[in-house]
C-alpha positions as a Markdown table, in Angstrom:
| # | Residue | x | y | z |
|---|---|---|---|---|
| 1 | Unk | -118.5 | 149.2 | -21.5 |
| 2 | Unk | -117.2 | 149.9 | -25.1 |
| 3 | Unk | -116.8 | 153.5 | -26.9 |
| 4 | Unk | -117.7 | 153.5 | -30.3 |
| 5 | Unk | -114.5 | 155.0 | -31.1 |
| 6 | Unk | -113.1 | 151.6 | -29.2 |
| 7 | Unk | -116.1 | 149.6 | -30.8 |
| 8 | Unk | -114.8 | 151.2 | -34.4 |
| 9 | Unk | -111.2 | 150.5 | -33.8 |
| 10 | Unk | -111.9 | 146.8 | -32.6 |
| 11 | Unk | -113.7 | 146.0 | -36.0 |
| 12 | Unk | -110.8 | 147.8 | -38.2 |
| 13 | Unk | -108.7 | 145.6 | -36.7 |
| 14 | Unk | -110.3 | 142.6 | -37.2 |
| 15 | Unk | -110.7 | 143.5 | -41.0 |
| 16 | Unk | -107.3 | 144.4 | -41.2 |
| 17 | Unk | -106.0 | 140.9 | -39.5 |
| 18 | Unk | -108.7 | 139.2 | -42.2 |
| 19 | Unk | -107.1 | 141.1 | -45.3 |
| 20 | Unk | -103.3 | 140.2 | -44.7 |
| 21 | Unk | -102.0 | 136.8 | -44.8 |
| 22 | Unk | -98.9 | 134.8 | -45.7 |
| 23 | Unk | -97.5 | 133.3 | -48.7 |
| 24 | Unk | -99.1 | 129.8 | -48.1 |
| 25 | Unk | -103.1 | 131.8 | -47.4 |
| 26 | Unk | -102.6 | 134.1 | -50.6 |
| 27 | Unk | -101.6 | 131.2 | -52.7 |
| 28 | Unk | -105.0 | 129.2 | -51.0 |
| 29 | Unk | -106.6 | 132.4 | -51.9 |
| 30 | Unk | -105.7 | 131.8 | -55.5 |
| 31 | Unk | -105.5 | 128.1 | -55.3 |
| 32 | Unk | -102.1 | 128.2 | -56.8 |
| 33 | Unk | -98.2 | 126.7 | -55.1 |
| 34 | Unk | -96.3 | 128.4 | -52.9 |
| 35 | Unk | -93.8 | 128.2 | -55.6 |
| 36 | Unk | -95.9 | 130.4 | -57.6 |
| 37 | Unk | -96.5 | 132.9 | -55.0 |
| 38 | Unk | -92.8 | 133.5 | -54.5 |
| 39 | Unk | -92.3 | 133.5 | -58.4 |
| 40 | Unk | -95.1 | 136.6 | -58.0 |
| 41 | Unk | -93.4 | 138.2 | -55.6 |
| 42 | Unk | -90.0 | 138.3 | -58.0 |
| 43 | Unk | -92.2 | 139.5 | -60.2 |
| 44 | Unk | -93.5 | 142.5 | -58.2 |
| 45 | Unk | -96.5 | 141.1 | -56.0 |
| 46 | Unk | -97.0 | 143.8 | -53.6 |
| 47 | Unk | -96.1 | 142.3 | -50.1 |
| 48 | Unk | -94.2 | 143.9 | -46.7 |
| 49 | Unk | -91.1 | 142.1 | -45.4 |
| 50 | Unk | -91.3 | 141.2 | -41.5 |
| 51 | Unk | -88.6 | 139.6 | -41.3 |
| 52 | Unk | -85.7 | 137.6 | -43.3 |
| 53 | Unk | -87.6 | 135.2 | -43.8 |
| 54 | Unk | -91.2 | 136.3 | -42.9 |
| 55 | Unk | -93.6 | 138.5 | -45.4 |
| 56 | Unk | -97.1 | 139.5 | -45.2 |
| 57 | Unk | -99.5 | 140.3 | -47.8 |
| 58 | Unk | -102.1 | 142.4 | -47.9 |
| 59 | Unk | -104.6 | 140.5 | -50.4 |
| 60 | Unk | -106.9 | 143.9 | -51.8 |
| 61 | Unk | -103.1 | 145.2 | -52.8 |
| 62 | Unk | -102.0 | 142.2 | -54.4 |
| 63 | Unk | -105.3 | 141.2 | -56.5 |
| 64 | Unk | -105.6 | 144.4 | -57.8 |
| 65 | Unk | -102.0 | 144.3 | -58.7 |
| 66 | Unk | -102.6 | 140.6 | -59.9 |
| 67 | Unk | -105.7 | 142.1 | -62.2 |
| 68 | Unk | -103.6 | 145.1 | -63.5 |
| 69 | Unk | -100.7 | 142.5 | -64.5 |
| 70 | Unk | -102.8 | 139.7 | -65.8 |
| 71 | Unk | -106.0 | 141.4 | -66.7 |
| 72 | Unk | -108.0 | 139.3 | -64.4 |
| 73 | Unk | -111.7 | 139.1 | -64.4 |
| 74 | Unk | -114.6 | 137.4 | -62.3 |
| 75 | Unk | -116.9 | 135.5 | -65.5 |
| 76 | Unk | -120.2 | 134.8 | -64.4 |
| 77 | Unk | -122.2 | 136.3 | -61.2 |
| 78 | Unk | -120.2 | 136.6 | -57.7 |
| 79 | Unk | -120.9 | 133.8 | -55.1 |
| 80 | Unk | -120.7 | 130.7 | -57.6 |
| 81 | Unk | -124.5 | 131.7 | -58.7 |
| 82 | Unk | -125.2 | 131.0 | -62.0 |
| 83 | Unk | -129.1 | 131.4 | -63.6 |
């Protein structure tokens, strides 16, 4: 049977796992290349480095840093809704 504490720590980790991805899920994210992704990250993108040639990044961190660089905004009601 599950603690709480072991019930709490199982869902942080599953948000966690959902808010970091790769280059090719952040750029799905956005609906952009991978090119562009790795011309964002010369540009600054927030990101860690796992490897040479492995990087993670964690997607709150990089579209607030996306909406601070590029003033960003959602137009029109979240979830596609419109009225």
């Amino acid at each position: 049977m599950k603690t709480q504490i072991q019930a709490d720590a199982a869902t942080a980790i599953t948000k966690l796992a959902t808010e970091i991805t790769n280059k090719r899920g952040y750029a799905q994210h956005w609906q952009f290349s991978v090119r562009k992704c790795d011309q964002l990250l010369a540009k600054g993108l927030p990101h860690l480095k796992i490897s040479a040639r492995q990087i993670r990044i964690n997607i709150p961190e990089a579209d607030q840093w996306m909406r601070e660089q590029f003033q960003t905004q959602r137009i029109g009601k979240a979830g596609g809704v419109k009225q």
